[in-house]
C-alpha positions in Angstrom: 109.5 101.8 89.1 110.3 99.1 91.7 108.8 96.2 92.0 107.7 94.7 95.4 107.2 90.7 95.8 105.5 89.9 99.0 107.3 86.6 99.9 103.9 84.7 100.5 104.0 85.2 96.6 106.6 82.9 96.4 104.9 79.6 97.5 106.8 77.2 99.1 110.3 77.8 97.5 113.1 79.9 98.9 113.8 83.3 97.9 117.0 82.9 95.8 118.4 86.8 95.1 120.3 86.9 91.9 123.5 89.4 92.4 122.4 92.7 90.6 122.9 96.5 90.9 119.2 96.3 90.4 117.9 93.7 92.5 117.5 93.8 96.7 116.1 91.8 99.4 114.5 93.4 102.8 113.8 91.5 105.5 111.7 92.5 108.9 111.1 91.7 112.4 108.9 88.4 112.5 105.2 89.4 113.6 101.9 89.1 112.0 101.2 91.6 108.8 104.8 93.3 109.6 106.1 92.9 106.6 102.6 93.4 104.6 103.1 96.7 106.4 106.7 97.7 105.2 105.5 96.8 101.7 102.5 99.1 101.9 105.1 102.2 103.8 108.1 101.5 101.1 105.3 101.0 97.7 104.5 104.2 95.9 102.3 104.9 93.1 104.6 104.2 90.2 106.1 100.8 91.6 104.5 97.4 91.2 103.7 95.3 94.6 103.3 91.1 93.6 101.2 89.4 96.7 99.0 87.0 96.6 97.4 88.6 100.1 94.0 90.5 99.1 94.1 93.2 102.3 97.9 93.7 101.1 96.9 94.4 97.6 93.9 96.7 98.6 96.1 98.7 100.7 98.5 99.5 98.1 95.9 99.9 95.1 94.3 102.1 97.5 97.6 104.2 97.3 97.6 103.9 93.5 100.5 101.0 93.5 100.0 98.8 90.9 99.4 95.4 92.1 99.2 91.4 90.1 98.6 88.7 92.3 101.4 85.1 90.9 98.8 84.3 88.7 99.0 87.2 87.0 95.5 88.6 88.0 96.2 92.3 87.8 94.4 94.2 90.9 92.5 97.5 90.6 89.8 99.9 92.8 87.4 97.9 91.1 88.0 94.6 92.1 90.1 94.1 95.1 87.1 95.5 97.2 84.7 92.5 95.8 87.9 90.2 96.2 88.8 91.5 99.8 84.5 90.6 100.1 84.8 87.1 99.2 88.0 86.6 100.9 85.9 87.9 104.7 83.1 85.9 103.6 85.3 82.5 102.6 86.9 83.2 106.5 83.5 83.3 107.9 82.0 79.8 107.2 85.8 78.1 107.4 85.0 79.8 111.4 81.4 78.0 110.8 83.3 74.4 110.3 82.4 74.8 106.7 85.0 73.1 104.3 85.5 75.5 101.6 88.7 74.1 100.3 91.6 76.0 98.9 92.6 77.9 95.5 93.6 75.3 92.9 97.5 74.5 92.0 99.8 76.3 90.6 100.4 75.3 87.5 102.5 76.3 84.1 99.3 78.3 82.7 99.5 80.6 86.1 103.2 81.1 85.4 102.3 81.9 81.5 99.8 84.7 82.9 101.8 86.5 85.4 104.5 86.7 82.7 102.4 87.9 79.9 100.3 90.2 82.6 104.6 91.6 84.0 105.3 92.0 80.6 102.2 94.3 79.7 102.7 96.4 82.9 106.9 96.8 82.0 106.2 97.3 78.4 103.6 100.4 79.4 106.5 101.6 82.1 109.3 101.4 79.1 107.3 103.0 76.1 
């Protein structure tokens, strides 16, 4: 399994990569969606894609990557299609002027359930 973090998963800090055997960073030309596209060429089903970018996660569900957004929301067929949905819908009446405001903070219970939700999909990997 490899395990994919979409660095728009990684709000506002800087990617910090510890030195491991196991552990590698990629980086890509700057353009718009190039690196959602690497991620969604280099995932397979098997490996585990973090994002917090609904079209990404789609794409790679859609493969049969697992995907978990940083709040440990764990994606599947079922509902990234109604989340991709309300994410077109939200963009439509922000166009309108409409102030729909944003997701709330991150906070220490967010943290708490994308560790719990990582450690259900490593323990199901391991066992």
């Amino acid at each position: 399994m490899k395990i994919w973090v979409d660095a728009d998963a990684c709000p506002n800090q800087p990617l910090a990569v510890p030195r491991s055997a196991f552990i590698s960073s990629r980086t890509v030309a700057q353009g718009f969606d190039v690196a959602d596209s690497a991620i969604i060429g280099w995932a397979e089903p098997g490996d585990l894609v973090v994002t917090a970018d609904i079209p990404l996660a789609a794409a790679v569900v859609d493969k049969g990557v697992t995907a978990i957004n940083p709040r440990g929301e764990l994606y599947t067929t079922e509902n990234v299609r109604q989340q991709l949905s309300m994410r077109d819908f939200m963009a439509e009446l922000r166009g309108a002027g409409v102030q729909t405001g944003g997701p709330p903070a991150f906070d220490q219970r967010d943290r708490q359930a994308f560790a719990n939700q990582l450690d259900r999909l490593l323990a199901r990997v391991t066992s």
